[in-house]
C-alpha positions as MATLAB code, in Angstrom:
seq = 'XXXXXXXXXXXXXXXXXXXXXXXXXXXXXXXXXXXXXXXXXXXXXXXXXXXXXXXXXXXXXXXXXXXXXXXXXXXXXXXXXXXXXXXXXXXXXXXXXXXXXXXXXXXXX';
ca = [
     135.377   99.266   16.215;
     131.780  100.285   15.849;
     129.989  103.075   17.156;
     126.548  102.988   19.411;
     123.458  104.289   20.987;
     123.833  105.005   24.588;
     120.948  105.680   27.464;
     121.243  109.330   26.462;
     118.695  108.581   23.104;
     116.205  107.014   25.332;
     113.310  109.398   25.758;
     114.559  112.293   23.238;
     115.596  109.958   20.111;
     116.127  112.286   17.510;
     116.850  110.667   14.298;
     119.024  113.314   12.764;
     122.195  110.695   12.968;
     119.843  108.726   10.433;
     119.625  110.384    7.618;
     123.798  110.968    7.533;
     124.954  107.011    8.093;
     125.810  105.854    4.453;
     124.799  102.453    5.260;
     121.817  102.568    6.870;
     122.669  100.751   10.210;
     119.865  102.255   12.454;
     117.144  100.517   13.719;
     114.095  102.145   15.658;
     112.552  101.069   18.957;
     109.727  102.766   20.814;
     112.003  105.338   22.486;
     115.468  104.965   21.482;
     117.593  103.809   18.052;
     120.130  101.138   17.608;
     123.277  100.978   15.296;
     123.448   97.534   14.056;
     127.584   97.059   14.990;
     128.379   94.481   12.391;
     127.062   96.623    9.846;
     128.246   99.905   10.733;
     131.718  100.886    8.698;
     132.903  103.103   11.604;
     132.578  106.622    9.726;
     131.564  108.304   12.291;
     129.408  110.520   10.720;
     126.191  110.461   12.721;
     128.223  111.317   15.467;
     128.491  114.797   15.746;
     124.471  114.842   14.723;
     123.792  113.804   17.487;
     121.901  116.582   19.842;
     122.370  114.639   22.744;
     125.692  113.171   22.619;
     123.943  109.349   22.522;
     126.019  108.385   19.351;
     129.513  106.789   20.934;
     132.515  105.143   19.522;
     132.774  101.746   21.048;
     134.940  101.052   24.100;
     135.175   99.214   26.762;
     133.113  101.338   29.485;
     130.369  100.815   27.113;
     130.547   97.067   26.427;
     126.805   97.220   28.246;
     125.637   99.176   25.400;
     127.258   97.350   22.565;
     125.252   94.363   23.142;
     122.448   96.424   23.453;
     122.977   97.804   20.463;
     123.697   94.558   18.964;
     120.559   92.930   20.230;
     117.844   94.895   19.048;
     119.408   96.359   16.415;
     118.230   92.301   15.099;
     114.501   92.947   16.318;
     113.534   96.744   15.994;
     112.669   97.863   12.014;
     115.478   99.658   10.006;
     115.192  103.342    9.708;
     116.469  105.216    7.014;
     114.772  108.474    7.256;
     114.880  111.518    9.260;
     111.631  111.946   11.306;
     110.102  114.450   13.187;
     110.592  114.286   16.945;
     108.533  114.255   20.546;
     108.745  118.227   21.738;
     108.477  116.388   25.077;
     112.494  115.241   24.413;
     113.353  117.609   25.360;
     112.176  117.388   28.656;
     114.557  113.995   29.375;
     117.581  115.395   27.431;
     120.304  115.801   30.867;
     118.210  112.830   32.649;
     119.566  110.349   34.241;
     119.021  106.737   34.533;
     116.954  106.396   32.087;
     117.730  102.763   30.415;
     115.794  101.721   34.305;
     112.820  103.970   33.686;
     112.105  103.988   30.275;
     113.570  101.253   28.332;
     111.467   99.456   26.003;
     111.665   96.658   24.109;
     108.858   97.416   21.335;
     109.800   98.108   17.937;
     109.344  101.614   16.688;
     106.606  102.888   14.852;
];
């Protein structure tokens, strides 16, 4: 079992979980972060970081968002350190539907 990013990152991607995961099995897109799932040793430390409750153990309700994860966690850059986030998260934090309105492919900066 791994654990991964869910639609509740997109938009507000905080990066707190980052600077806790001993193995550094985040990667950044434009709006959101990926946990790489055959890297991640299932410690579940970036968890509970998590401000937005994005951070998931794997299951089967969120198969969708495995291979998400899985996917561009092979394109987007790795990211080891914390960084400073959009004040305008905020705003998208309890949003809904988000993967549909804001997903994007681009590699983080």
């Amino acid at each position: 079992m791994t654990y991964i990013v869910t639609e509740a990152c997109i938009k507000c991607k905080y990066t707190d979980c980052v600077e806790v995961c001993p193995v550094d099995c985040f990667y950044e897109g434009e709006n959101m972060l990926a946990i790489n799932p055959d890297e991640c040793i299932d410690c579940g430390v970036c968890e509970p970081e998590c401000p937005v409750d994005a951070i998931k153990p794997e299951s089967e309700d969120l198969a969708k968002w495995l291979e998400v994860n899985r996917e561009y966690s092979a394109k987007w850059p790795n990211i080891t350190v914390k960084k400073p986030h959009d004040p305008a998260a905020e705003n998208h934090k309890a949003e809904e539907g988000k993967f549909d309105k804001y997903f994007s492919e681009n590699p983080g900066q």
